[in-house]
Structures are given as structure tokens and as C-alpha cells.
C-alpha positions as CSV (number, residue, x, y, z in Angstrom):
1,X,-18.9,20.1,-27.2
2,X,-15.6,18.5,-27.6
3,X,-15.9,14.9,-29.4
4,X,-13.3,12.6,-27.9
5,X,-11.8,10.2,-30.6
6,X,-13.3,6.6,-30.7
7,X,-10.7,3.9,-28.6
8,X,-9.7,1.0,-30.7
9,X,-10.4,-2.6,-29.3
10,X,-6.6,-3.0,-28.4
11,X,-6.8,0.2,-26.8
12,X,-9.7,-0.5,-24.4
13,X,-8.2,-4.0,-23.7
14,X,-5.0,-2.6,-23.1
15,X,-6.8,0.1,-20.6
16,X,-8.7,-2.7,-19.0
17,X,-5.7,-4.5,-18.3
18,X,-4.1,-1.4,-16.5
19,X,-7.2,-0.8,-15.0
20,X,-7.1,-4.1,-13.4
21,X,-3.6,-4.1,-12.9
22,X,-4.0,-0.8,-10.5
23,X,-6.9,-2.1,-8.8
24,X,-5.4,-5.4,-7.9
25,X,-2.6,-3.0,-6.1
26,X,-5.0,-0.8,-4.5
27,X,-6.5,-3.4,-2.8
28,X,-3.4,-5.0,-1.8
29,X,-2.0,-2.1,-0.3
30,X,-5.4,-1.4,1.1
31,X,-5.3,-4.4,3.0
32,X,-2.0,-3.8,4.4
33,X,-3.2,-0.5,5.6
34,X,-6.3,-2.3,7.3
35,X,-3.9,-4.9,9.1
36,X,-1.6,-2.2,10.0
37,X,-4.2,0.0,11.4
38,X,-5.4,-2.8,13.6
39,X,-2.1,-4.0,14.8
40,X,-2.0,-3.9,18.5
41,X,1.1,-3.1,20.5
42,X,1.4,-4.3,23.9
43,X,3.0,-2.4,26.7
44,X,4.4,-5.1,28.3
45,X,7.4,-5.5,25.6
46,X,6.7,-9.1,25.8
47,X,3.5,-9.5,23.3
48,X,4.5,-7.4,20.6
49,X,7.5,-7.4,18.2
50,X,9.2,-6.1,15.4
51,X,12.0,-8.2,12.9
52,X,13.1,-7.2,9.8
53,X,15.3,-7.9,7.4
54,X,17.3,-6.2,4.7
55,X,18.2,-7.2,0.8
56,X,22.0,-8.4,2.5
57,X,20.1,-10.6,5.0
58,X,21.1,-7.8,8.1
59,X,18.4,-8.6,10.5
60,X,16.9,-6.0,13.2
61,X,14.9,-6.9,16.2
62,X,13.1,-4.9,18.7
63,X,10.2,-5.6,21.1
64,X,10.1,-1.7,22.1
65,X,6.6,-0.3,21.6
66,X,7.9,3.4,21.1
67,X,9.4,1.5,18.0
68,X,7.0,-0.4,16.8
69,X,4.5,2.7,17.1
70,X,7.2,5.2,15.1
71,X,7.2,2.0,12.4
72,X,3.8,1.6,12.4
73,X,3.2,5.5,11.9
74,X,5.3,5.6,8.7
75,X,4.0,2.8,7.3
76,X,0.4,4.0,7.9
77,X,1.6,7.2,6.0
78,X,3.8,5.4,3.7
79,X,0.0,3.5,2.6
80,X,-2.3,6.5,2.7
81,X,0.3,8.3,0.5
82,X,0.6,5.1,-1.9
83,X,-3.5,5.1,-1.9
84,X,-3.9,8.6,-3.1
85,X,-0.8,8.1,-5.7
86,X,-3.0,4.5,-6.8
87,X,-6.2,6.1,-6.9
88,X,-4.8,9.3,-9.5
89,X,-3.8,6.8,-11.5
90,X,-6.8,4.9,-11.5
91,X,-9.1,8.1,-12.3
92,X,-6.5,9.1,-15.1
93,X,-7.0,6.1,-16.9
94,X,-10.4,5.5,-16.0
């Protein structure tokens, strides 16, 4: 049986703190992955819109839900994939 050598105290802190550090994300990016999921678009193109805004300040608009659903679809992904990429992380420094 392999023996795994004994962590120092500044070790295990420092693991803690990147422990907590990747947590804190997962649950932030979990949350935006529960709002997002229970976003609701409205067919009326009245109710529901979309506005973002670039790092130049360039501003898009759109009230479209075809848009809004293909944004909302990537961003879903765009969170599952970060989730699984968090969570390795987590179990390799676990």
C-alpha cells in the first residue's frame, strides 16, 4: 500500500483556501445556470428581452425569442461545460 507523504499545515491551508475558492465559483456559476434554466421567453416579443453590452460600450438589443433561445442555449452549455471543468478541479485538489 502506497503511503502518501504527510501535508504540511501551510499546505492544507493553502489547499483549503483553493478548495474554497473553487466552491465559491461552482456555486456561483451554478446559480446562473438555475436562473438561466428558468428564464422564461415570451412569444409575444413584447415580455422578454435581451441587451448586452461589450468591453467598448457597443450595445445590442433584441426582443426576438429565436434569439434569446439560441443565447440562452449557449449559455446553458457554456455553464454545464464550466461545472464539469469546476468540479475536476475540485476532486483534484480534494
Amino acid at each position: 500500500e502506497e503511503v502518501k507523504p504527510q501535508l504540511t499545515i501551510e499546505e492544507i491551508k493553502r489547499k483549503n483556501e483553493v478548495l474554497r475558492r473553487l466552491t465559491a465559483k461552482y456555486d456561483d456559476v451554478s446559480l446562473k445556470l438555475w436562473r438561466i434554466e428558468n428564464f422564461k421567453i415570451s412569444s409575444d416579443r413584447e415580455s422578454s428581452n435581451v441587451f448586452l453590452t461589450d468591453a467598448n460600450g457597443e450595445n445590442f438589443q433584441s426582443n426576438s425569442p429565436k434569439t434569446i433561445g439560441k443565447i440562452i442555449e449557449f449559455w446553458t452549455d457554456e455553464f454545464k461545460t464550466a461545472l464539469a471543468e469546476i468540479e475536476r478541479e475540485i476532486r483534484e485538489n480534494a
